[in-house]
Every structure is written in structure tokens, then in C-alpha cells.
Residue frames as qw, qx, qy, qz and C-alpha x, y, z in Angstrom:
[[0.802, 0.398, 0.442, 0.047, 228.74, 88.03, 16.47],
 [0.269, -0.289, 0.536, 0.746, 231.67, 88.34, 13.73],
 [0.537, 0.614, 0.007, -0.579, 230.80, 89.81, 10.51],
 [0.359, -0.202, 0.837, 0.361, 231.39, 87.41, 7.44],
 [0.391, 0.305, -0.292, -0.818, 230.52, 86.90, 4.32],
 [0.777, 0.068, 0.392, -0.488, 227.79, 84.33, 3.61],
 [0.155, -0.272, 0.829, 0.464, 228.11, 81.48, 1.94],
 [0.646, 0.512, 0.179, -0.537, 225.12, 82.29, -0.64],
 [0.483, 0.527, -0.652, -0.253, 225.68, 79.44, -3.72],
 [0.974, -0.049, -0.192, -0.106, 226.89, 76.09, -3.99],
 [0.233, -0.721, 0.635, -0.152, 229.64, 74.48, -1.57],
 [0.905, 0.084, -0.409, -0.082, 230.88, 71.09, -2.67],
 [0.659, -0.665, 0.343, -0.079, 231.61, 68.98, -0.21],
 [0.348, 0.713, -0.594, -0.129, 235.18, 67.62, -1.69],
 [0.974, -0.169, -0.103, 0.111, 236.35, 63.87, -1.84],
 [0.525, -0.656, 0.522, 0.149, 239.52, 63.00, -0.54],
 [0.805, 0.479, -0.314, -0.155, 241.16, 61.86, -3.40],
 [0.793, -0.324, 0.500, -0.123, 243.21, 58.16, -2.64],
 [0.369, 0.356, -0.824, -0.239, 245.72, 55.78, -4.56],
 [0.814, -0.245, -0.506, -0.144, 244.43, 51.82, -4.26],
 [0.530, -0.052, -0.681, 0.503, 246.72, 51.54, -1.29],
 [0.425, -0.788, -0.446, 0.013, 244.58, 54.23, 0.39],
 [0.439, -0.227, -0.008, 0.869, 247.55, 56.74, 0.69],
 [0.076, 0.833, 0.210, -0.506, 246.38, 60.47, 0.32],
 [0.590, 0.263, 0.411, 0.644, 247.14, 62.01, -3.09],
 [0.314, -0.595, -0.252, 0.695, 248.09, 65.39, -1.77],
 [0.213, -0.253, 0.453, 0.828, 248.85, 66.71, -5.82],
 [0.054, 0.341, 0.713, 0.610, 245.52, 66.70, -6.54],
 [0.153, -0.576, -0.590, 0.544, 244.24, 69.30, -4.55],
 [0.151, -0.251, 0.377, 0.879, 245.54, 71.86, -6.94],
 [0.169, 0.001, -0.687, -0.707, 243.81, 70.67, -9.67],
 [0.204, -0.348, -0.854, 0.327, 240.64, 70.13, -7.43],
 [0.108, -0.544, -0.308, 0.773, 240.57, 73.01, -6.35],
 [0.040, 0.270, -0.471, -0.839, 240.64, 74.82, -10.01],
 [0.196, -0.365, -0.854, -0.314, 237.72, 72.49, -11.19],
 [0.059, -0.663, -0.705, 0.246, 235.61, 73.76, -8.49],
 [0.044, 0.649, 0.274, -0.709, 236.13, 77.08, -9.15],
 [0.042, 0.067, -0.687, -0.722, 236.33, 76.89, -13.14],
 [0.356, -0.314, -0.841, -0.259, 232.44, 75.46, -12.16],
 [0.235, -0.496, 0.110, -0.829, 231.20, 78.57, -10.16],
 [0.697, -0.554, -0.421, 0.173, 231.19, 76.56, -6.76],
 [0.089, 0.845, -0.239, 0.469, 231.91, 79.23, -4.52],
 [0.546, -0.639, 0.413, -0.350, 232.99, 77.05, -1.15],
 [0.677, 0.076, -0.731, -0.030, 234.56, 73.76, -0.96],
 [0.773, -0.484, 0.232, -0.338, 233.54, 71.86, 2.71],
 [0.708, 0.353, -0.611, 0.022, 236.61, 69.62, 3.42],
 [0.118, 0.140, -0.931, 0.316, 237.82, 66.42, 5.60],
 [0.706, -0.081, 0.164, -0.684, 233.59, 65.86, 5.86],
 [0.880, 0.120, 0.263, -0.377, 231.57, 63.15, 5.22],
 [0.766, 0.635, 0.023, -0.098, 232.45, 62.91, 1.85],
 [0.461, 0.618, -0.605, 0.199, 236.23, 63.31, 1.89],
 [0.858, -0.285, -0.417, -0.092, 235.93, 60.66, 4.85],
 [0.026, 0.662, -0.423, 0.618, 237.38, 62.91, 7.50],
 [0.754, -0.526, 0.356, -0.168, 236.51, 60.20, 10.62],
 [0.972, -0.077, 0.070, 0.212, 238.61, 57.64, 8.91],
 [0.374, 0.694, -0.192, 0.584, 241.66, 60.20, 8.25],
 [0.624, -0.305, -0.478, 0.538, 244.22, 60.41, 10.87],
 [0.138, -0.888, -0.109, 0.425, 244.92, 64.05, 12.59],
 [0.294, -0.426, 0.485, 0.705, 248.07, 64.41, 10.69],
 [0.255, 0.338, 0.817, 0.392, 246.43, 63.42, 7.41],
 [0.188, 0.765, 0.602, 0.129, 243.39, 65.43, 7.63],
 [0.118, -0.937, -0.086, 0.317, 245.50, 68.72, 8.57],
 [0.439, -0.219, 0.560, 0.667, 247.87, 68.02, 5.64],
 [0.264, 0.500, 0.761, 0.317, 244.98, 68.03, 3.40],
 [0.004, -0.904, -0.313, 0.290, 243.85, 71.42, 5.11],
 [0.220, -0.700, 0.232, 0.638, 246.79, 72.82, 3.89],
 [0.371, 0.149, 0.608, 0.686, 246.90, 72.26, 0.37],
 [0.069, 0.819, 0.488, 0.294, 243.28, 73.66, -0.05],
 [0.176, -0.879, -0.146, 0.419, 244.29, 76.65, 2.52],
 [0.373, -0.245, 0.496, 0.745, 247.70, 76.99, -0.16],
 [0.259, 0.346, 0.674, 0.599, 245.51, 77.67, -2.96],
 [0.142, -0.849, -0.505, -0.058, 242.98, 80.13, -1.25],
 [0.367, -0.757, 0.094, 0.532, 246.10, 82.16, -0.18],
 [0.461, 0.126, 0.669, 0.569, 247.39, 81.84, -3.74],
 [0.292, 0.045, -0.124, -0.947, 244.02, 84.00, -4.72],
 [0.085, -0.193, -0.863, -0.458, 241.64, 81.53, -5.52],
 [0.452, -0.145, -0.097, -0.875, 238.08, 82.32, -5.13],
 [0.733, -0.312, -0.433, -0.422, 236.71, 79.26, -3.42],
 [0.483, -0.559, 0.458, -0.494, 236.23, 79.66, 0.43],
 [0.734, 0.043, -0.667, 0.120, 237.04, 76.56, 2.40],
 [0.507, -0.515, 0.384, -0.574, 235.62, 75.71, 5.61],
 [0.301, 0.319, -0.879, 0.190, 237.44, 72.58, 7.58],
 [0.735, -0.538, -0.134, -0.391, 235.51, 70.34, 9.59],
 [0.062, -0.717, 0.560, -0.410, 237.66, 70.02, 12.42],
 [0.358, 0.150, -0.913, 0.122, 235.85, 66.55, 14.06],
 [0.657, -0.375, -0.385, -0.529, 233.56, 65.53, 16.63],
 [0.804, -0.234, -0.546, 0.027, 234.65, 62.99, 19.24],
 [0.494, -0.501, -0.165, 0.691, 237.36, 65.27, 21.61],
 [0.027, 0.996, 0.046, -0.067, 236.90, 68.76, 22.13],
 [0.374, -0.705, 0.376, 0.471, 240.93, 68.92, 22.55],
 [0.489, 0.076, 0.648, 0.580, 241.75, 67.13, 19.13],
 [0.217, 0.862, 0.375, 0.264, 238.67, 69.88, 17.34],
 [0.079, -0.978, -0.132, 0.139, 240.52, 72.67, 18.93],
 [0.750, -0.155, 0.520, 0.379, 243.52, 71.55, 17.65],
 [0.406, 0.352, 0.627, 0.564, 242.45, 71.31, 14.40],
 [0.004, -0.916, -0.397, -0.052, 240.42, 74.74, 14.76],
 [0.291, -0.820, 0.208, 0.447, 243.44, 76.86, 16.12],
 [0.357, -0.229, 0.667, 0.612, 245.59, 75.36, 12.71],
 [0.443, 0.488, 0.626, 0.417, 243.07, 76.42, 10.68],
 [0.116, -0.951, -0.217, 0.186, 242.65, 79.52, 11.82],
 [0.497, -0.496, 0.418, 0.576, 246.71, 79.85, 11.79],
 [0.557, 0.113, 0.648, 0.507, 246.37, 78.72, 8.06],
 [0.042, 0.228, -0.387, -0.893, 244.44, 81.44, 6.76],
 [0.016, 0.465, 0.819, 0.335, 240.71, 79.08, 6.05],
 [0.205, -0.521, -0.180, -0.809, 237.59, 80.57, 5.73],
 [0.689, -0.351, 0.267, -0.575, 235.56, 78.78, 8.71],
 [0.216, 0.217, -0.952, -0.003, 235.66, 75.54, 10.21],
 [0.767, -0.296, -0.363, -0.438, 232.52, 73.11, 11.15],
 [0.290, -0.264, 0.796, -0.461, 231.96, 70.65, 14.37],
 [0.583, -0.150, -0.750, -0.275, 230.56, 67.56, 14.02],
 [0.780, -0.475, 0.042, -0.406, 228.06, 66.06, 17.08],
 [0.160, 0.508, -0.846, 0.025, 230.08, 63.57, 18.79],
 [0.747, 0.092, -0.384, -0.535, 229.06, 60.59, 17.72],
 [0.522, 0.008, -0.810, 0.266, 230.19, 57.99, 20.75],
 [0.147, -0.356, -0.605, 0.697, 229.93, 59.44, 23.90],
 [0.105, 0.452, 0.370, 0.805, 226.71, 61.82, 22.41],
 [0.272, -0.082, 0.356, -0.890, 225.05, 64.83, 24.44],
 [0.051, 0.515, 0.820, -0.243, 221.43, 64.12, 26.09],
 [0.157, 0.851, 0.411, -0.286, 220.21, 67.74, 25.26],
 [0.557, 0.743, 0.326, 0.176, 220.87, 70.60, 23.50],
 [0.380, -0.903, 0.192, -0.053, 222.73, 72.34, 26.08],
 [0.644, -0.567, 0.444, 0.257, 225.15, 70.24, 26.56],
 [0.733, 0.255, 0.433, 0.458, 225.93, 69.74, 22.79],
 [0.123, -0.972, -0.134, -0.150, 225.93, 73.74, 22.82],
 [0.491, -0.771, 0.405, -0.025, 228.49, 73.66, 25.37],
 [0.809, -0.159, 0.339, 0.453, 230.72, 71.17, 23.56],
 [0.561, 0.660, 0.356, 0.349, 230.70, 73.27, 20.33],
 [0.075, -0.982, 0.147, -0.095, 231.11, 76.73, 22.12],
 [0.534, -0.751, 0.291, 0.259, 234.21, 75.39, 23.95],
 [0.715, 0.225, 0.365, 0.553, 235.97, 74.40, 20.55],
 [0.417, 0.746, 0.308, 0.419, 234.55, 77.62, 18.87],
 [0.238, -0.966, 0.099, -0.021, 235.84, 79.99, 21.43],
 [0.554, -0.534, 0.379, 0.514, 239.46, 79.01, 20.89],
 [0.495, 0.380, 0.474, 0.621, 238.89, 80.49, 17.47],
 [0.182, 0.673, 0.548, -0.463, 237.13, 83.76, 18.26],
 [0.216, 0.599, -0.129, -0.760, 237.82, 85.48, 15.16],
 [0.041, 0.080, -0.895, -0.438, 236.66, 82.63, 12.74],
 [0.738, -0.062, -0.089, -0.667, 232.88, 82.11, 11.74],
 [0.240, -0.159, 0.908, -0.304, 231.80, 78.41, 13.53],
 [0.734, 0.042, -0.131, -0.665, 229.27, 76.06, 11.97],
 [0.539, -0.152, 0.773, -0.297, 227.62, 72.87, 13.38],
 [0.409, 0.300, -0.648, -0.568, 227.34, 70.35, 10.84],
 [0.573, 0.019, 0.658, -0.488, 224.58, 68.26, 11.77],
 [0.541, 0.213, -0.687, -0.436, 223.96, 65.39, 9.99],
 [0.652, -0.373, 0.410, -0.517, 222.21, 62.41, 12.20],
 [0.928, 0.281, -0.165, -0.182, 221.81, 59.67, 9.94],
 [0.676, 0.393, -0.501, 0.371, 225.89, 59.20, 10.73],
 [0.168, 0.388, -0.693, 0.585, 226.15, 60.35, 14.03],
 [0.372, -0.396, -0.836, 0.080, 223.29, 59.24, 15.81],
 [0.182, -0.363, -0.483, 0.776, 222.74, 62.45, 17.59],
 [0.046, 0.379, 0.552, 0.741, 219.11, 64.07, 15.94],
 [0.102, -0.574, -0.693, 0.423, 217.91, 66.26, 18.17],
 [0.282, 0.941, 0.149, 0.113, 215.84, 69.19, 16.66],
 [0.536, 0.210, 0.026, 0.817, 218.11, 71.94, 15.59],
 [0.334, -0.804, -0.193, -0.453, 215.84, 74.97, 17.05],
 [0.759, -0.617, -0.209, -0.010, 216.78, 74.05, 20.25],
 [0.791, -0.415, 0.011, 0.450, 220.27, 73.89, 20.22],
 [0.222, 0.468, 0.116, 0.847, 220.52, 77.18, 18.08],
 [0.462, -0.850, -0.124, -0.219, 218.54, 78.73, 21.26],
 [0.884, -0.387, -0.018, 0.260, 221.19, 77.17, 23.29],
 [0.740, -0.152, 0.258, 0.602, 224.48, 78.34, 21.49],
 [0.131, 0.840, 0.253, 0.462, 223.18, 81.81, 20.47],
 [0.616, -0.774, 0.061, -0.134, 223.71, 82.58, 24.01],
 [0.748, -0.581, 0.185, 0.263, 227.35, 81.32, 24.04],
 [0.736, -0.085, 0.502, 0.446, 229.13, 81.82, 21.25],
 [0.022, 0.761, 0.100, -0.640, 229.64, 84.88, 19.21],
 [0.238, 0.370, -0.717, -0.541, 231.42, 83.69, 16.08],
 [0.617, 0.288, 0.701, -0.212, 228.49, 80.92, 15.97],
 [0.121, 0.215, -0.333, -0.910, 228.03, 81.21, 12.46],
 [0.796, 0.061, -0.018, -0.602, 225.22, 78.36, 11.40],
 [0.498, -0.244, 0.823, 0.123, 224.57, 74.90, 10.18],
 [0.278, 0.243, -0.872, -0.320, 225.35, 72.52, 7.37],
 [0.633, 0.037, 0.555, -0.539, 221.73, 70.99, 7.78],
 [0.325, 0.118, -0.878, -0.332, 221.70, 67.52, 6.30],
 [0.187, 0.337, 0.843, -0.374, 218.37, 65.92, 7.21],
 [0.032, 0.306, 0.649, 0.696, 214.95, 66.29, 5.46],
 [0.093, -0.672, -0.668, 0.305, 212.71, 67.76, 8.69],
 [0.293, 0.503, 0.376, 0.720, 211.69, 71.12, 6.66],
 [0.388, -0.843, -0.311, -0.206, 209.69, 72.25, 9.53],
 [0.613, -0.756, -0.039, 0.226, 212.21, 72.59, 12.11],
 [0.716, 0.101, 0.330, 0.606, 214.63, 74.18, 9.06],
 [0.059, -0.725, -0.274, -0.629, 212.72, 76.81, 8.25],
 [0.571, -0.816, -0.092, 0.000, 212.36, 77.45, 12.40],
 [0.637, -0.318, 0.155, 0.685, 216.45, 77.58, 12.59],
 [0.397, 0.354, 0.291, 0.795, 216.22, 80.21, 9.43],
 [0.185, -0.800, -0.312, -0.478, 214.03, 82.37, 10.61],
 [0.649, -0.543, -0.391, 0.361, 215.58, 82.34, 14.10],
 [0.331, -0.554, 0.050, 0.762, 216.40, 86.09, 15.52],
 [0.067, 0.787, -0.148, -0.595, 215.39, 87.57, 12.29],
 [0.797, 0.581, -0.142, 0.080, 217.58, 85.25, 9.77],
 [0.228, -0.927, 0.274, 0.116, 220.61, 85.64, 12.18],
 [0.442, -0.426, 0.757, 0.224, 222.33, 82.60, 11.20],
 [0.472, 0.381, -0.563, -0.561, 222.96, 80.71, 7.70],
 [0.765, -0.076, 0.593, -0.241, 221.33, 77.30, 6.86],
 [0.397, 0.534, -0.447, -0.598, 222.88, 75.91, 4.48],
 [0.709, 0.054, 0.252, -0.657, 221.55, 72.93, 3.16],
 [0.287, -0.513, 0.800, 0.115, 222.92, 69.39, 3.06],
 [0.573, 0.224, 0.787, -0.048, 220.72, 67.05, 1.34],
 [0.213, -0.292, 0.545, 0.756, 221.28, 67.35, -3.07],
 [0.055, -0.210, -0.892, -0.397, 218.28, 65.47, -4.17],
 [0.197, -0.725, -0.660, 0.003, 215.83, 67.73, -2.59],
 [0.388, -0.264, -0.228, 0.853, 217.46, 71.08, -2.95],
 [0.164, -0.351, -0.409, -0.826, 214.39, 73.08, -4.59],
 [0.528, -0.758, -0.362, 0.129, 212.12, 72.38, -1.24],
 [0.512, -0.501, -0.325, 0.618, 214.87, 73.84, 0.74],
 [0.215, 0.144, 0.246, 0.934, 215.40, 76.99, -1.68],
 [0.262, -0.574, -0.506, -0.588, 211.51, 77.51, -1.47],
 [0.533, -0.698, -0.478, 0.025, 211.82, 77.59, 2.01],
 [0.246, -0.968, 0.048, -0.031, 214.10, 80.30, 1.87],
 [0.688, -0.462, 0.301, 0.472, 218.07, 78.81, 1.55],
 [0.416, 0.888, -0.163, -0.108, 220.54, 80.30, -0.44],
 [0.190, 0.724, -0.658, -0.084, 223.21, 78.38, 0.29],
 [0.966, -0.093, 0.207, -0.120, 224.06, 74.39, 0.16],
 [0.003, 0.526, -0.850, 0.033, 227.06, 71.32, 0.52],
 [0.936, 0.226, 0.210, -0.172, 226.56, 68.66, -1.15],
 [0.607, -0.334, 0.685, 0.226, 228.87, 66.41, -2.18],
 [0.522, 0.475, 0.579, 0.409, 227.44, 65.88, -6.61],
 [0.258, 0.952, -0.054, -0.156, 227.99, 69.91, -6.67],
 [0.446, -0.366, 0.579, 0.576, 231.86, 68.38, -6.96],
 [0.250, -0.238, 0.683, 0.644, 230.78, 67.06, -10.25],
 [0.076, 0.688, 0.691, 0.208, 227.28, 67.84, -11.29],
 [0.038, -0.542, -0.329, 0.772, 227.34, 72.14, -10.11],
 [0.121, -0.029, -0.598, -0.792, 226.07, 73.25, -13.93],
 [0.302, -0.297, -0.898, -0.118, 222.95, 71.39, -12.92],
 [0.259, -0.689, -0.581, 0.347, 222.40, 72.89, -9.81],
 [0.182, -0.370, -0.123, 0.903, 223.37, 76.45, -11.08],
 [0.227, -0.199, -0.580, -0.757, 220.88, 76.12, -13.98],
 [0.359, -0.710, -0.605, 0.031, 218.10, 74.59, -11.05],
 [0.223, -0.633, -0.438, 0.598, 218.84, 77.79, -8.92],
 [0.029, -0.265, 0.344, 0.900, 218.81, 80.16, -11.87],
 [0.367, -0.314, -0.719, -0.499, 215.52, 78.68, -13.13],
 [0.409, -0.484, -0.583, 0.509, 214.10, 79.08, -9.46],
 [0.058, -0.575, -0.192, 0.793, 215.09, 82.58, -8.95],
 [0.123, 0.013, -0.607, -0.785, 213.69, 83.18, -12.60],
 [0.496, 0.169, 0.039, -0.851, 210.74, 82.17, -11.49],
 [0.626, 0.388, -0.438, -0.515, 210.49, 78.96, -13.48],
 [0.547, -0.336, 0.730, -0.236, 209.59, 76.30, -11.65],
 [0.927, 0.287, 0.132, -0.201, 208.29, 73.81, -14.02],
 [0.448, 0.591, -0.584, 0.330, 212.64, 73.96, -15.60],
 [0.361, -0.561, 0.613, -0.423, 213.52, 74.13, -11.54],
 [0.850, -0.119, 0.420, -0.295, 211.42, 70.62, -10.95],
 [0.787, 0.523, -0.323, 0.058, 212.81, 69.18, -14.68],
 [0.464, 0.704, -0.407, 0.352, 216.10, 69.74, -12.90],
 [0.464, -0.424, 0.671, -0.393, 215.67, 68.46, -9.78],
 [0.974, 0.140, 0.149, -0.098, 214.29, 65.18, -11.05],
 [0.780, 0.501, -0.258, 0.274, 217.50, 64.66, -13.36],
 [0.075, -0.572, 0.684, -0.446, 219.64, 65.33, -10.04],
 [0.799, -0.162, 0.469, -0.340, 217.26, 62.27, -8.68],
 [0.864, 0.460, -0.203, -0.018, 217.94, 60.22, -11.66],
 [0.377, 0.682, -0.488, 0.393, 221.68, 60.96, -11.22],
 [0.226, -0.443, 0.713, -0.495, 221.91, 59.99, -7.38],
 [0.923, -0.094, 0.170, -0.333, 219.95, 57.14, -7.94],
 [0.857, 0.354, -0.372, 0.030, 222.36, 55.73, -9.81],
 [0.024, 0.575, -0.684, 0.448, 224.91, 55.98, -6.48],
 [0.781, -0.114, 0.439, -0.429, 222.40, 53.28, -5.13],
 [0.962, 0.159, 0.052, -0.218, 222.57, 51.27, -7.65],
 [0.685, 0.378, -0.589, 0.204, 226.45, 50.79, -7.76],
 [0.729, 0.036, -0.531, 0.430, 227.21, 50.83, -4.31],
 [0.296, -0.903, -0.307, 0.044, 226.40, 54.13, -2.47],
 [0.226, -0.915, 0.141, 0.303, 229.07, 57.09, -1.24],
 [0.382, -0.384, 0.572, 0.615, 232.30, 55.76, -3.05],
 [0.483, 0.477, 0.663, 0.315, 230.39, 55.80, -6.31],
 [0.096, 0.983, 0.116, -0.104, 231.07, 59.35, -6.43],
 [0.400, -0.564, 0.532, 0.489, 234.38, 58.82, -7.10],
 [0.501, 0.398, 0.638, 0.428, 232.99, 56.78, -10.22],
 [0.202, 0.928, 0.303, 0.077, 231.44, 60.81, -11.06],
 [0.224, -0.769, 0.402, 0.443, 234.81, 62.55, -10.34],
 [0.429, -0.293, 0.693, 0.499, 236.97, 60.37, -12.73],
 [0.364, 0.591, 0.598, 0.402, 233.86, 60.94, -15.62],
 [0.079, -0.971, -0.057, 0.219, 234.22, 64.34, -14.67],
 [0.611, 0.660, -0.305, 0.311, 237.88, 64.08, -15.77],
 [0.073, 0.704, -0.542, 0.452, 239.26, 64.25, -12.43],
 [0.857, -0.267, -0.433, -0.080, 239.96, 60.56, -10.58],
 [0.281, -0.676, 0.401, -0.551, 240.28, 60.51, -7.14],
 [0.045, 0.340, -0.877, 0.336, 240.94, 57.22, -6.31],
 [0.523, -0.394, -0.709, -0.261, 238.93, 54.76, -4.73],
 [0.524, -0.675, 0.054, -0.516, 237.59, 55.13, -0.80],
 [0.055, -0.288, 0.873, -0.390, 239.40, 53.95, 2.53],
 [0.475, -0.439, -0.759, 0.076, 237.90, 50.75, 4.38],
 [0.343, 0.263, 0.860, -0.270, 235.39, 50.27, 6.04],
 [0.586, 0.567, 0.151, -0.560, 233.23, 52.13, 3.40],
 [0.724, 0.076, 0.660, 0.187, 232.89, 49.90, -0.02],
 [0.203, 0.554, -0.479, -0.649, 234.25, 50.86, -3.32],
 [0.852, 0.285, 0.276, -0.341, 232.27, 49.24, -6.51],
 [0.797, 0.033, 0.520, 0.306, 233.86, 46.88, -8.50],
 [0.134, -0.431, 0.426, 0.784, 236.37, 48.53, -11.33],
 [0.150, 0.369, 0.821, 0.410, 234.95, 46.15, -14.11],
 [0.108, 0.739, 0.655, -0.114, 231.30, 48.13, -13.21],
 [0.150, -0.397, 0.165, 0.890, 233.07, 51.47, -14.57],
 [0.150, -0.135, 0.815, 0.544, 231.92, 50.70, -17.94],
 [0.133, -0.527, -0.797, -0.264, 228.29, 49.92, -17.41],
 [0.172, -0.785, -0.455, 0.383, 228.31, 52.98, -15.14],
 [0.184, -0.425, 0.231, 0.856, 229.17, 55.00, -17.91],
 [0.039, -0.301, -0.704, -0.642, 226.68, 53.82, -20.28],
 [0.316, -0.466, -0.791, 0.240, 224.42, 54.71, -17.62],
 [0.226, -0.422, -0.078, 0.874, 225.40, 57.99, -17.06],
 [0.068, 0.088, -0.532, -0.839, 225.20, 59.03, -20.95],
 [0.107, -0.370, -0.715, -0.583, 221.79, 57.79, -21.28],
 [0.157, -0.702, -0.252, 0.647, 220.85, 60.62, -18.54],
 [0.257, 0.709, 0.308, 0.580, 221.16, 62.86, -21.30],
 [0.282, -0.954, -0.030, 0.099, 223.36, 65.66, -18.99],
 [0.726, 0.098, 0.076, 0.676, 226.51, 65.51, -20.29],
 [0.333, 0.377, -0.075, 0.861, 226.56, 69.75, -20.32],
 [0.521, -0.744, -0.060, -0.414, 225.60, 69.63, -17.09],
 [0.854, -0.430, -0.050, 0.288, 228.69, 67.83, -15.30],
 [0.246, -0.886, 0.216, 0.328, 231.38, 70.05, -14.13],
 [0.796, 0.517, -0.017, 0.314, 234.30, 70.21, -17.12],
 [0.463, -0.476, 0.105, 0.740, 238.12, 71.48, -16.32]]
């Protein structure tokens, strides 16, 4: 097992910022990048969910690595761990050996979400054989079912991939089964990190013991969550819960315009617009900017959304 430094804080999982025609805008990594850390996010999680890393070609998504990897070499202070992909082991190890090359912090594996393992073992075994053409890079499985279809406990297939893989590092656990979270943290001691994927319910997971989470509103909401974990470790739940509700408030409103690309509508009130989302995923009608700004304001969090 490699030694590395945890990722103990808040990791935003980064959109992919996009002109209408759906072309990458490569020049706003920079300034991306600088927001997150000006806004004491200490990790950024890119080509995921959120920056829609299945609809992003190879070339595309390993251009993108490089800007962020340019700025971490540069000095900057927010790690960056690449999710590499999911569907071929050869195209993840690819992308795993060029991040390594580049200089990132860690890269992730996604379940593969067509052809998907039957057991734990054998999704084990797909992960190790990517992670082992990295061996000096920390490896985390970024389990997330709801998208890939593949939701088999996580207990299990940390048994499984303890046993093969040395730079294993954890997972990016998006899902709400607390029970069988808390059984992956504790596993061996605490050997591996769990860091915790789901925004609107990050005060459970903290109570059960995380320290670290990727989410996708630390882009432009992390004030929020660094006052909810500072009220937490203070002690002060009754603040903590205040502050988790007003994250619910806030992510409700991604329902009501349209779900995932409505976070772009929070970047560009954040000050920093990223464009609208590639097809197949829907992007909410410009006109609705307007009413999703009066919306916003009457949250009453305006010095709680990330500022350049």
C-alpha cells in the first residue's frame, strides 16, 4: 500500500465548461482552477459525472487532464484526481498511464456500465488490472450505481481488491446505504478513504465518521459546506443541521429547473459560466436564467457561494 496524503476536506467535482456548439473551452480551466482554490476546496475530481466524462471523447477528456495537471505543476494547491473511465480496461489504462506521466494526484475507475461484473471479484479484478499499470499512483473506485447500474455492496468488493492491489486507495461513495459505508470505513482499521459523494446529506456521512467528500455544488456553494463542517467539528449541530437544510433548499432548486445541467446555471451566478451541457443530457431554457436567479437570492446565501 502507497503512502499518500488523504483527501480530508471538500473535492469538487468540476464541470466541463462548453460553448453552445458543445466544443470544450479549454481557457477556462485556469480560471477554474483558481476559484476552487481561492474557496478552500482542496481536490478537484475531473472528466466525472459532472464534467460529463462518458460523453467526452478520449482525446477530449485527456486534453482537459492537462490543463488542470498544468496548473497543479504551476504550484497550485488543489489535488486533482482523473477519472480515467469504465467500459475498456485498455482505454482506462491509457488514460491512467497519461495521468500518471502528467504529474495528477490519483485517478478513479468507474464500474463498467454495459458489459457489468456479476460479483465483486470480478469487478475487483477489472479495477486491479487498470490500477496496476499505475503502481505508484493512489487508485479509487468511484462507485456511483444510480448511473451505472452496477450496486453491489461496497464491503465486498473492498474485501476483494484489498487482496490485489496495493496502491488501492478508496472510494468516491455516491449512494445513501450508510450501513454498508460505515462497514467500508472501518474496514482493516480505517485502511482506506471514503469519501463521500452525495451533497444533500453530507452531515449523516460526517457523523458516521468521513472527512472527506466530491460533490459537484462544492464547485459553487464550498463556504456552505466549510461553515457545515466547521459547525460539526465545533460541536454545533443545531448550525450543522441549519446548514444542511439550506444545501437542501439549494439542490432542490436543480429539480426544479431541469436537474444536472442546472449547475451550470450556479457556476455562471458564481461568476464563472461554463457553458451549457453536451446532448443527450438537457440544458434549461436560457429565458429561465432570470427566474432562477430570483430564486436563488431569496435563499438568503449569497456569502455562502464560492466568489473569485
Amino acid at each position: 500500500m502507497i503512502k499518500a496524503e488523504r483527501f480530508e476536506g471538500l473535492v469538487a467535482a468540476p464541470f466541463t465548461p462548453m460553448d453552445k456548439s458543445g466544443n470544450i473551452k479549454y481557457d477556462t480551466i485556469g480560471p477554474y482552477y483558481d476559484l476552487l482554490e481561492k474557496n478552500g476546496v482542496i481536490g478537484a475530481f475531473i472528466n466525472g459525472s459532472t464534467g460529463e466524462g462518458p460523453s467526452l471523447t478520449q482525446k477530449e477528456k485527456q486534453r482537459q487532464a492537462e490543463g488542470w495537471a498544468e496548473r497543479l505543476k504551476a504550484g497550485g494547491k488543489v489535488r486533482v484526481i482523473n477519472l480515467v473511465g469504465g467500459t475498456s480496461y485498455r482505454e482506462c489504462i491509457e488514460n491512467a498511464i497519461f495521468s500518471s506521466e502528467l504529474g495528477l494526484s490519483a485517478i478513479a475507475i468507474l464500474a463498467p456500465y454495459y458489459y457489468k461484473p456479476s460479483s465483486p471479484g470480478q469487478l475487483a479484478e477489472f479495477c486491479a488490472r487498470i490500477g496496476e499499470s499505475v503502481p505508484g499512483m493512489p487508485v479509487y473506485f468511484y462507485h456511483i450505481p444510480v448511473l451505472t447500474g452496477v450496486g453491489m455492496p461496497m464491503y465486498g468488493f473492498i474485501e476483494k481488491i484489498s487482496g490485489m492491489l496495493p496502491n488501492f486507495a478508496g472510494i468516491k461513495y455516491t449512494q445513501e446505504d450508510l450501513m454498508d459505508f460505515m462497514k467500508c470505513l472501518n474496514y482493516d482499521g480505517g485502511r482506506y478513504e471514503m469519501l463521500w459523494g452525495r451533497d444533500e446529506c453530507l452531515l449523516p456521512a460526517l457523523a458516521a465518521g468521513c472527512r472527506g467528500a466530491v460533490g459537484s455544488t462544492y464547485n459553487y456553494a464550498a463556504p456552505l459546506y466549510m461553515k457545515l463542517i466547521e459547525a460539526f467539528n465545533a460541536g454545533d449541530l443545531v448550525e450543522a443541521r441549519r446548514l444542511q437544510q439550506m444545501s437542501v433548499k439549494m439542490i432542490d432548486l436543480l429539480g426544479k429547473y431541469g436537474g444536472m445541467a442546472v449547475g451550470k446555471f450556479f457556476m455562471k451566478y458564481a461568476s464563472l459560466d461554463c457553458g451549457e451541457c453536451r446532448m443527450p443530457v438537457t440544458n434549461p431554457a436560457a429565458e429561465l436564467y432570470t427566474e432562477f436567479v430570483e430564486d436563488v437570492r431569496k435563499l438568503g446565501m449569497d456569502d455562502l457561494f464560492s466568489k473569485f
